[in-house]
C-alpha positions, 0 to 999 in steps of 0.5 A: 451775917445773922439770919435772925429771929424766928418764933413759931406757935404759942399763943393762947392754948400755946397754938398760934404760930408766927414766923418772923425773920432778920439778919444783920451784919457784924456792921451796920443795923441791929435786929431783934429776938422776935421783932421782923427785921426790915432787912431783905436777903440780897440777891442769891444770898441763902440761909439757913436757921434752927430754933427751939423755945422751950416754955415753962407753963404755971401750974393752977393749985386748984386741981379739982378745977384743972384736973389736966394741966399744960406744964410745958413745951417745946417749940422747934423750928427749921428755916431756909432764906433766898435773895430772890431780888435785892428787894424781895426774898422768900422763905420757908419754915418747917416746925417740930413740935412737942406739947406736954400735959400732965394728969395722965395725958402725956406729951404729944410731939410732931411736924408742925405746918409748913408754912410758905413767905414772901419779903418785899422790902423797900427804903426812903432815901430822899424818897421811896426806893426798892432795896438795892444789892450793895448798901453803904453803911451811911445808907443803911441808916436810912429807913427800911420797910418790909411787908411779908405774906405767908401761908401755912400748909397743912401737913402736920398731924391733927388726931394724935392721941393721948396716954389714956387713949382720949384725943389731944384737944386741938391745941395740942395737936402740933397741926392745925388742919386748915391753912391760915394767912399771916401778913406783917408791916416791919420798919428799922431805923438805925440811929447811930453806930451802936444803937437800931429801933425795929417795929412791926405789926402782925395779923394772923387769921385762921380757917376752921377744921373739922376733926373727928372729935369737934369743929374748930377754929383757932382765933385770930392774933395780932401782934404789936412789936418794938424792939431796941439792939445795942451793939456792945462790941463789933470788931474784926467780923466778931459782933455782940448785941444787946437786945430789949423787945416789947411786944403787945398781943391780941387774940379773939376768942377760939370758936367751937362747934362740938356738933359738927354741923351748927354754928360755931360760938365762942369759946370761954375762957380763950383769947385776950390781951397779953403784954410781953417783955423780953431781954436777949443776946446776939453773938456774930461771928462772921457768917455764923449767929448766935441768939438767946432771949427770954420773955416773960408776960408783964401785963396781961387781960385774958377773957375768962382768966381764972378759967385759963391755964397753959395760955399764952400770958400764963408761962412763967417763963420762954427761953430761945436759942436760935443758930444761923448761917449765911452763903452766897450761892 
């Protein structure tokens, strides 16, 4: 059994972050890189995930324009899953992160916010029903839903500071300093033995914080993903998928109050509307998984684009590596 996907921070300015979470059995439904899984832990069943994603950011040629660029990232993360209930599990993620500038800034590396999750999951089977301990492989052809709930805390450091001794500006420091609230609907449909379509949608809404340096308040994200898993081989525990995702982006403008105490006003050049595509690989072995994807942006509408750089839509490329494990406790 795989605990899947899991993705956190990098939407514009690279600092929004979302967690999104699957497993799957060498039989049965696939799941994807990024999209949730509608997939619930069975009762007292734990796992545990790591993940990094690095990105490689592009670089603008004007640098009269941007004297400091965002070149790279690295986005880390350490996750722990627990079947509360055949229909509901919970799970915790904690972030390690590092953000890269050039022009003199340096790399500014840390604990992310932790971040808090509740999965209630649910199928239709000649009607609404909660998630039971033990499926058939004929029934998890059913349709499956998930809404999950999360909260961050906020635990990671937010006045780091530079090589040249400037503050890193919010979006790259590795913590917000305010919580923010997520929720996300997700469904999965396996269509036949080798062949499983995932969706869900996201929204994520953050709090303003006051640093030493300015009032901020990062925008609000949602999410649109689609995913499809084909099983290229399943034999004796050992299971190999194929996975493509889309996933479309929003994201209002970040807002600012340098002052302190008026105000906040949207901020140029942030925000916008980014359409990824993505290819990735899973590799089971029994209860060990594999996953490797990369995405890249296909389409993108970004507010102020020729004042952006280092924004989410602007990378060339991510790349994710993502190891998991499963017991029975």
């Amino acid at each position: 059994m795989l605990a899947g996907a899991l993705r956190v921070a990098t939407p514009a300015h690279a600092h929004h972050g979302v967690a999104s979470v699957g497993f799957s059995d060498p039989e049965g439904p696939g799941v994807g890189m990024e999209t949730t899984a509608a997939l619930t832990l069975p009762r007292r069943l734990g796992f545990v995930l790591a993940k990094s994603e690095f990105v490689s950011f592009q670089i603008r040629d004007d640098r009269a324009a941007f004297p400091e660029q965002k070149d790279r990232a690295w986005f880390n993360m350490a996750a722990l899953g627990f079947g509360i209930t055949p229909w509901l599990s919970a799970y915790v993620f904690q972030p390690y992160n590092a953000k890269s500038m050039d022009g003199g800034k340096g790399t500014n590396a840390g604990m992310g916010d932790t971040n808090l999750m509740l999965a209630f999951g649910w199928k239709w089977d000649e009607g609404l029903r909660l998630i039971p301990q033990k499926e058939s492989l004929d029934e998890l052809r059913d349709w499956h839903f998930l809404l999950w709930g999360s909260c961050t805390l906020p635990v990671g450091p937010t006045e780091h500071t530079a090589d040249d001794g400037a503050s890193f500006a919010p979006d790259l420091q590795t913590g917000f300093g305010a919580p923010s609230v997520a929720v996300g609907l997700a469904t999965l449909k396996q269509l036949s033995t080798d062949f499983t379509v995932l969706g869900e949608v996201t929204y994520q809404h953050f709090l303003a914080h006051t640093y030493s340096f300015t009032r901020y308040k990062f925008g609000a994200e949602t999410r649109a993903n689609a995913a499809v898993a084909y099983r290229a081989y399943g034999r004796r525990g050992v299971r190999l998928d194929m996975v493509a995702e889309a996933v479309e982006l929003y994201l209002e403008h970040d807002r600012e109050d340098p002052v302190g105490s008026g105000p906040m006003g949207a901020l140029q050049a942030s925000g916008g509307n980014v359409i990824y595509g993505s290819l990735g690989v899973r590799a089971y072995f029994g209860r060990i998984g594999v996953g490797l994807g990369v995405k890249r942006a296909l389409l993108t509408q970004l507010n102020e684009e020729s004042k952006q750089q280092g924004s989410e839509g602007l990378e060339k490329f991510r790349l994710a590596l993502a190891l998991s494990a499963t017991a029975q406790l």
